[in-house]
C-alpha positions as CSV (number, residue, x, y, z in Angstrom):
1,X,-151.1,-7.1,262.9
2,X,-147.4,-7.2,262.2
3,X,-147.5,-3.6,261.7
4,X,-148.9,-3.0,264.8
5,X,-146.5,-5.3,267.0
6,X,-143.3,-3.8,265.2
7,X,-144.3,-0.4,266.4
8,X,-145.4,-1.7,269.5
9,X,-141.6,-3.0,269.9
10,X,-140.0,-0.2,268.9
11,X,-140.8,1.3,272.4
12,X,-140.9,5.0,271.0
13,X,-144.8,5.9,271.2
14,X,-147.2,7.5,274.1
15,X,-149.0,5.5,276.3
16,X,-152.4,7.0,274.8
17,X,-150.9,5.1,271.2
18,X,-150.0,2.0,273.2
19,X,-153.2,1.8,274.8
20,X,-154.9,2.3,271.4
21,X,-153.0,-0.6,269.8
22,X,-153.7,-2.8,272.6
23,X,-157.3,-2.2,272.0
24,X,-157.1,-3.5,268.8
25,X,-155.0,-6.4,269.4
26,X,-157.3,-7.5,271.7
27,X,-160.2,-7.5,269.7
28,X,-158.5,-9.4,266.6
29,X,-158.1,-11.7,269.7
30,X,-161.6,-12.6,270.0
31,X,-162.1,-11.9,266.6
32,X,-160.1,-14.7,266.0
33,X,-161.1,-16.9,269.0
34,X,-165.0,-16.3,267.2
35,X,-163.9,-17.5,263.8
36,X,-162.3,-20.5,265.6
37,X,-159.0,-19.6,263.4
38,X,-156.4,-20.3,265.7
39,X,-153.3,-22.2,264.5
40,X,-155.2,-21.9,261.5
41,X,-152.8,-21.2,258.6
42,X,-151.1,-17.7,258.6
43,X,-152.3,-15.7,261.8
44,X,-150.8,-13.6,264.5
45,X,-152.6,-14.9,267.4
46,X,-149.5,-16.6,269.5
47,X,-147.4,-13.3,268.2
48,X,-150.1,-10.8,269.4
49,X,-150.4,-12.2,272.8
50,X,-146.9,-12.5,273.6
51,X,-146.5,-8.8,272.3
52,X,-149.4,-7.7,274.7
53,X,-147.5,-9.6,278.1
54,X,-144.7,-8.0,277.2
55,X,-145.6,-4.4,276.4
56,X,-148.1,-4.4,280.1
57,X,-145.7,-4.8,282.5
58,X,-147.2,-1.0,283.6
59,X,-150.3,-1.1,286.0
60,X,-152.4,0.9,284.3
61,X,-152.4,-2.1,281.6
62,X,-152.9,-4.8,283.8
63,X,-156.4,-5.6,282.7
64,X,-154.9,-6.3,278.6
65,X,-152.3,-8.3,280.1
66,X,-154.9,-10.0,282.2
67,X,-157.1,-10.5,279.3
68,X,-154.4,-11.8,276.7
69,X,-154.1,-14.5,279.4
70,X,-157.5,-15.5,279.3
71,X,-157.3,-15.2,275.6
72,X,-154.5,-17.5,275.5
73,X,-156.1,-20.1,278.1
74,X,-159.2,-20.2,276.2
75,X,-157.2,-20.6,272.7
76,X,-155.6,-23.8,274.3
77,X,-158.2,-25.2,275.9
78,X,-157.5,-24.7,279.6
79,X,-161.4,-23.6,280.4
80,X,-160.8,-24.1,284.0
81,X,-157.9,-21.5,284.2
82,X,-160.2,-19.3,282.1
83,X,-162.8,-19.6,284.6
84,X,-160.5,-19.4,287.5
85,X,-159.1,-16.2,285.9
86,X,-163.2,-14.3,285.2
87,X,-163.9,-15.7,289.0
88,X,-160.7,-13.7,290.7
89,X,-161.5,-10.4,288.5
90,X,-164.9,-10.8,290.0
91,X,-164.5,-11.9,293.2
92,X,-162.6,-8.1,293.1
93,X,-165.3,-6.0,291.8
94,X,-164.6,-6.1,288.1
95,X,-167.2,-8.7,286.7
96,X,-169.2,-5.2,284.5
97,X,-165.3,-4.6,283.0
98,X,-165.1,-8.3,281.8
99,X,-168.5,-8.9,281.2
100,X,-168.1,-9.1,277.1
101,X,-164.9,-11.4,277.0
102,X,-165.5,-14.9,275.4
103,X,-166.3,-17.8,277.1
């Protein structure tokens, strides 16, 4: 993972890449969230969703930003912003696009 947010931070790769990495940050999200191995000994999860705010401040990757924040509601225990977060995306439509994320 550290690989993968350095070169995330070095700002110097397409959007095709970026979207790529974010893909796979997001799934050793709920990878992790699955294993129950947050603040679990030496992880990345705080590190990867932090990197993924930061690097989707474009609006074609609002819905990885949105989901990091879901990701990081459901990894502290805030279930009622995580459900008020699946209920606004859809309330807009989007309920098929977020229909595999964790609960």
């Amino acid at each position: 993972m550290k690989r993968i947010i350095d070169e995330i931070e070095k700002k110097q790769i397409s959007k095709l890449m970026l979207e790529k990495y974010l893909r796979i940050l997001g799934n050793y999200l709920v990878t992790c969230f699955d294993r129950k191995i947050f603040n679990k000994g030496d992880n990345y999860v705080n590190q990867v969703i932090n990197c993924i705010i930061k690097s989707t401040s474009e609006f074609s990757f609002m819905i990885y930003r949105i989901n990091a924040i879901y990701m990081k509601a459901l990894f502290n225990k805030q279930l009622k912003k995580a459900r008020e977060i699946k209920e606004e995306i859809k309330k807009y439509g989007y309920g098929d696009v977020i229909a595999g994320w964790p609960k």
